[in-house]
C-alpha positions in Angstrom: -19.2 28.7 -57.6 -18.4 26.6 -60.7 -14.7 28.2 -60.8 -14.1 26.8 -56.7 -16.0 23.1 -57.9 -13.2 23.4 -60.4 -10.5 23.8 -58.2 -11.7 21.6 -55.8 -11.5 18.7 -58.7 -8.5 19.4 -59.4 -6.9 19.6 -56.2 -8.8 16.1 -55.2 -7.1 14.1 -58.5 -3.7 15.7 -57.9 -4.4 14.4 -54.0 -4.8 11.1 -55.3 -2.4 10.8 -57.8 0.4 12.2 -55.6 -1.1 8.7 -53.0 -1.0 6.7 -56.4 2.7 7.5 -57.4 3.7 7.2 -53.6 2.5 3.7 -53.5 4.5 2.9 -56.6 7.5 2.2 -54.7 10.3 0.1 -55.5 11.7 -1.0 -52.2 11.3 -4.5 -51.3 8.0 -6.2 -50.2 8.4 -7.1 -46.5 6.5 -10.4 -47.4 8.0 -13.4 -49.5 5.4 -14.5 -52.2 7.2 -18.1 -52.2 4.1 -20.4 -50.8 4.4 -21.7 -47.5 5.0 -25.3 -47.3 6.1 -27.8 -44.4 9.3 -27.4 -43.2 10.7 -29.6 -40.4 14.9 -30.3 -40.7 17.0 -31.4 -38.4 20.7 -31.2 -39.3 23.5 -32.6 -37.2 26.1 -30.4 -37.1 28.8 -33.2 -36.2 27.3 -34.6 -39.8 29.8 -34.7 -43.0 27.6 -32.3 -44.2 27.3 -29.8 -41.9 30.9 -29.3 -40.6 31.9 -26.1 -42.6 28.8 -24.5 -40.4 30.7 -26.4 -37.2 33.7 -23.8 -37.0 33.1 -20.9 -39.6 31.7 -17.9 -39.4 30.3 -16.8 -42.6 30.1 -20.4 -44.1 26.7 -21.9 -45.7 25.8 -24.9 -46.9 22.7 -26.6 -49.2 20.2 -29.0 -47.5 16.8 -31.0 -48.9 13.6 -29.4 -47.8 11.2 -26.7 -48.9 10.5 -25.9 -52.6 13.7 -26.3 -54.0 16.3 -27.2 -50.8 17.3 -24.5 -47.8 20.2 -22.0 -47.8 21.8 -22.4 -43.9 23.9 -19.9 -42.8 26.4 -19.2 -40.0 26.1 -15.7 -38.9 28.2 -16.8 -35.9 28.6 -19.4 -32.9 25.0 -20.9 -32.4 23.7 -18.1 -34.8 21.9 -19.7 -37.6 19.9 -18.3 -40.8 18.1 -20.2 -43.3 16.7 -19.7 -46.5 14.4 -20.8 -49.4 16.9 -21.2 -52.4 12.8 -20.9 -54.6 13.3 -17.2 -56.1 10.6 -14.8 -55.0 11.2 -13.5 -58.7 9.1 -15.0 -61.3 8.3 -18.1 -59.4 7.0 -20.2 -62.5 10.4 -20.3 -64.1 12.3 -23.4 -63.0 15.3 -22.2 -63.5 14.9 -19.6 -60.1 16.7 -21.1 -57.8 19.1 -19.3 -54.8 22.3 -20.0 -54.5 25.5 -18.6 -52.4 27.4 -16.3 -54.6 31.4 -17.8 -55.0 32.6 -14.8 -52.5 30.0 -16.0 -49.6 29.1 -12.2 -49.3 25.6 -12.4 -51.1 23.0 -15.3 -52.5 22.3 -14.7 -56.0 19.4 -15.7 -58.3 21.6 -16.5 -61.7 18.6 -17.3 -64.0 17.1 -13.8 -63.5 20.3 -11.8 -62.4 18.6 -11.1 -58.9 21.5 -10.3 -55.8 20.4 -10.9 -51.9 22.0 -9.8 -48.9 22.2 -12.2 -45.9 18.8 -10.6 -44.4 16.8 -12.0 -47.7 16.5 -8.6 -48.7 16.9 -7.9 -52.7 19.9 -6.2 -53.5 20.5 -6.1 -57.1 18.5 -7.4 -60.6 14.9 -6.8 -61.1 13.4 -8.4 -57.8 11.9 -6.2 -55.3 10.2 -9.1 -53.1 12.1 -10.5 -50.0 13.7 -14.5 -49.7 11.2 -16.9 -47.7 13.0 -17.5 -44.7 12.6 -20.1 -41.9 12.9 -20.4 -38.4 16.4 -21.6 -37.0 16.3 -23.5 -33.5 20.1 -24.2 -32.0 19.8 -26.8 -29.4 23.0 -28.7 -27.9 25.7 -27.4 -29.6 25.4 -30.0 -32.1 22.0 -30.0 -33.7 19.6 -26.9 -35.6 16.1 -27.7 -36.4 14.6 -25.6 -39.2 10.9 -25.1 -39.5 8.5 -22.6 -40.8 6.2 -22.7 -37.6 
């Protein structure tokens, strides 16, 4: 009897340590720890501003709002993403803050050597949690309204 208690033990900590180690994972987190505050943009796409968004697939530009300003992103005609350019990686350091890599291909946190795709998702460096991203409304072919609503 005290031989099968024993085995039983022993098969119920390798059970949970096999559930431990499996939550241990190192894929990204399908939530953005960046805190949620109001976001309500409008940007005029006939604007100064905006134009490389007007006609170019693939283009992005930097605007006020958020935490610290909003990654836009043409995907293509009327297709818009944006983005919070506050890293999801060690959120307390100021110097975590998004920007579009010089090849347009990926955004890139330089202070902590973080890489993103175009989805948010971490690509590269030590970050495993996803970008904050907001909601992108094309209305008229000349105006997006971003919001996080």
């Amino acid at each position: 009897m005290s031989q099968l208690y024993f085995l039983l033990r022993i098969g119920f900590i390798w059970v949970l340590l096999f559930f431990f180690i499996g939550s241990c994972s190192k894929e990204a987190n399908n939530i953005s720890p960046v805190p949620d505050v109001l976001v309500r943009e409008q940007l005029n796409l006939n604007s100064i501003e905006a134009q490389p968004l007007k006609f170019r697939d693939g283009a992005s530009i930097y605007i006020k709002g958020g935490i610290k300003g909003i990654i836009i992103y043409r995907r293509t005609e009327g297709n818009f993403l944006a983005f919070e350019r506050q890293s999801p990686y060690q959120m307390q350091d100021s110097c975590g803050r998004i920007s579009v890599h010089s090849s347009n291909l990926y955004m890139i946190d330089a202070c902590h050597n973080c890489t993103f795709d175009w989805q948010g998702t971490p690509t590269g460096g030590p970050c495993r949690d996803i970008m904050k991203q907001y909601q992108v409304q094309y209305a008229n072919n000349f105006t997006i309204s971003i919001t996080n609503q």
